[in-house]
N, C-alpha and C positions, 0 to 999 in steps of 0.2 A: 911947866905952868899947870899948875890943880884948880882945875873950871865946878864952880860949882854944881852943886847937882838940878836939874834943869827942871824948871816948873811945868806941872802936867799940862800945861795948855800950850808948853813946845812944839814947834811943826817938828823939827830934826832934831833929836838930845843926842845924839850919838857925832860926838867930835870926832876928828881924825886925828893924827899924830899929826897933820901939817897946819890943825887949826880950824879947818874947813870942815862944814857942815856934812855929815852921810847922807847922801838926795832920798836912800833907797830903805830908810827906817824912822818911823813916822811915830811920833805919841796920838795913839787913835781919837782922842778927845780934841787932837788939834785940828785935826782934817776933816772928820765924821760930821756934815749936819744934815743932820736924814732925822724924821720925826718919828722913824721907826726902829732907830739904831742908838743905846743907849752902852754908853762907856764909860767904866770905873777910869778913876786917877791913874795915868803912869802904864795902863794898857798898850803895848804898841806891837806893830805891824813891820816887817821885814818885805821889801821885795826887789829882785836882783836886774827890774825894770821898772822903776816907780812910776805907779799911775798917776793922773790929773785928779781920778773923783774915787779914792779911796772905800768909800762906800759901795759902789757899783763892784770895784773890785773883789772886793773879798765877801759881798752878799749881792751878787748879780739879780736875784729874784726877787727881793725885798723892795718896794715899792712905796713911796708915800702913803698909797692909798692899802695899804695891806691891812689885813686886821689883824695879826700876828708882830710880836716886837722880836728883837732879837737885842738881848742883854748881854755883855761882856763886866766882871766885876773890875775889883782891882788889878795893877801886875798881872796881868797877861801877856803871853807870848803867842805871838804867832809868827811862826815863819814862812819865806815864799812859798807860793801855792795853794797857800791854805783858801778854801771855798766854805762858804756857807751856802745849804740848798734850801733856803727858807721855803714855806709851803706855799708859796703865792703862787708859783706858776705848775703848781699840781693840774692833775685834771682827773675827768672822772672815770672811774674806776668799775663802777659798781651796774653798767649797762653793757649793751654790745659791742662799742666804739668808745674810745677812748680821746677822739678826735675834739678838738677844742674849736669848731666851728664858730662861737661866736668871737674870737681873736680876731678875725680874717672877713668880719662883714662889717659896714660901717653905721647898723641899728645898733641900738644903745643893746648895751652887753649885758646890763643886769636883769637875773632872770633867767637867762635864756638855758635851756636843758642841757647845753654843752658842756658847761661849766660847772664846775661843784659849789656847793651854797655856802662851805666853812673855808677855808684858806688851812686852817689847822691851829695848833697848841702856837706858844714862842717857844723859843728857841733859848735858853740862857745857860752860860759858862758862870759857875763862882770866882774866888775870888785867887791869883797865880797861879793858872791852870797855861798848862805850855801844850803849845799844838806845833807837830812836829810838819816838817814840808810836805807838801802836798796833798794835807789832808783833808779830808771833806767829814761837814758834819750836817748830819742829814737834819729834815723839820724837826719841829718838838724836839730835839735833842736836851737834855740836859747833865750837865755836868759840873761835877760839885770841886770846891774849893781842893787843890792842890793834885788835881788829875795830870798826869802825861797821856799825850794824846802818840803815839808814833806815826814818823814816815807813812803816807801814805795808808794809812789807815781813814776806816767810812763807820762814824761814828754814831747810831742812833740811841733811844731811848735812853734809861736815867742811868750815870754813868756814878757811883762813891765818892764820895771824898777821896782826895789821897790812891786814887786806885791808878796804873799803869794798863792804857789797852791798846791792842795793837791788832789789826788784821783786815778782813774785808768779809762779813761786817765785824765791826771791831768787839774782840772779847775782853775779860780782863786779865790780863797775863800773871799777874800779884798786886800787892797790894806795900804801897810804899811803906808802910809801919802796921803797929799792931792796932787796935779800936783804942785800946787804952792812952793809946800817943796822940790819935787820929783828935779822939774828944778835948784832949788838950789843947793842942792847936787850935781847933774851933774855937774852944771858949778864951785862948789868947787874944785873936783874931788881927793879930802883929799888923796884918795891913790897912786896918784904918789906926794906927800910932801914927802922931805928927812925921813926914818924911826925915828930920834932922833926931832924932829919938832914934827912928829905922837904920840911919845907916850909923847911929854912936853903936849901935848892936848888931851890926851885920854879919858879925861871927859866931854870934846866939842863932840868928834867924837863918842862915844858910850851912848851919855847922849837925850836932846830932846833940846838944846840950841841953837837957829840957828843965834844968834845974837854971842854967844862966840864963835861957828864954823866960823865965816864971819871975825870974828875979829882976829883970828889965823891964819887967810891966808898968808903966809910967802911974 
């Protein structure tokens, strides 16, 4: 039986051979409602113990009250383990003591010298960027459309387009094509094409044809 393809506001798009729904892979837009957690179409989330509050999950630090957002675009992958260390529960740095004293007193916390007065940058992923298991992506990170993130890799600052980084902290190991391919894809930008357009071309879009890509442009 061919199950249609499952609209972004699915909790589970991932069928089984027996019919049944996969508990443990979630469309992030379906689960996510955090005011500070913003999710492209068709994003989802892998985990091999699926949580109740998928936001807490995968940005444990992220806060209603944060002043920093954390952005994920279209088609994203994340597999288990993956962390976001958003900068909410930073501290400060730049004195003696590191110590966040006012967490652990029950006077109003704003202000108080323990604390740092920025939270820091957001945090945003572009647009089919795969994040491999267990990996953490530090504050302000960002990374651009079409990045592999590897295993266990600790990903800060601004990551290319199209780049592959892997390590601790993470470098960039190559670079998936050459700038001349990279710009094209950008100005494609295949992932906001109607979903039923994307998958009549899913052998353009997943394949190395950039003459069949160009030519499918709706």
């Amino acid at each position: 039986m061919t199950h249609p393809f499952p609209d972004p506001d699915t909790r589970n798009p991932l069928i089984l051979p027996d019919g049944s729904a996969h508990a443990g892979t979630v469309f992030l837009k379906a689960v996510i409602d955090h005011p500070r957690f913003i999710v492209g179409d068709y994003s989802y989330a892998s985990a091999t113990h699926p949580p109740e509050d998928w936001a807490t999950h995968l940005a444990p630090y992220l806060f209603p009250v944060s002043d920093e957002k954390l952005a994920l675009g279209k088609f994203c992958q994340i597999a288990d383990g993956v962390v976001f260390i958003t900068a909410s529960a930073n501290h400060r740095r730049d004195g003696f003591s590191t110590y966040p004293f006012a967490v652990f007193d029950h006077a109003t916390a704003a202000g108080r010298p323990s604390l740092p007065e920025w939270s820091g940058p957001d945090t945003v992923l572009g647009h089919d960027v795969w994040l491999g298991k267990d990996a953490r992506v530090l504050p302000g990170a960002r990374l651009g459309n079409g990045v592999i993130v590897s295993a266990g890799a600790v990903v800060r600052g601004a990551v290319p387009d199209y780049a592959v980084v892997a390590g601790n902290p993470a470098r960039v190991v190559k670079m998936r094509f050459d700038a001349k391919t990279i710009a094209r894809l950008n100005a494609l930008a295949w992932w906001d094409w109607p979903i039923e357009h994307i998958l009549e071309h899913e052998a353009a879009i997943c394949g190395a044809d950039m003459e069949a890509l160009e030519r499918a442009v709706p």
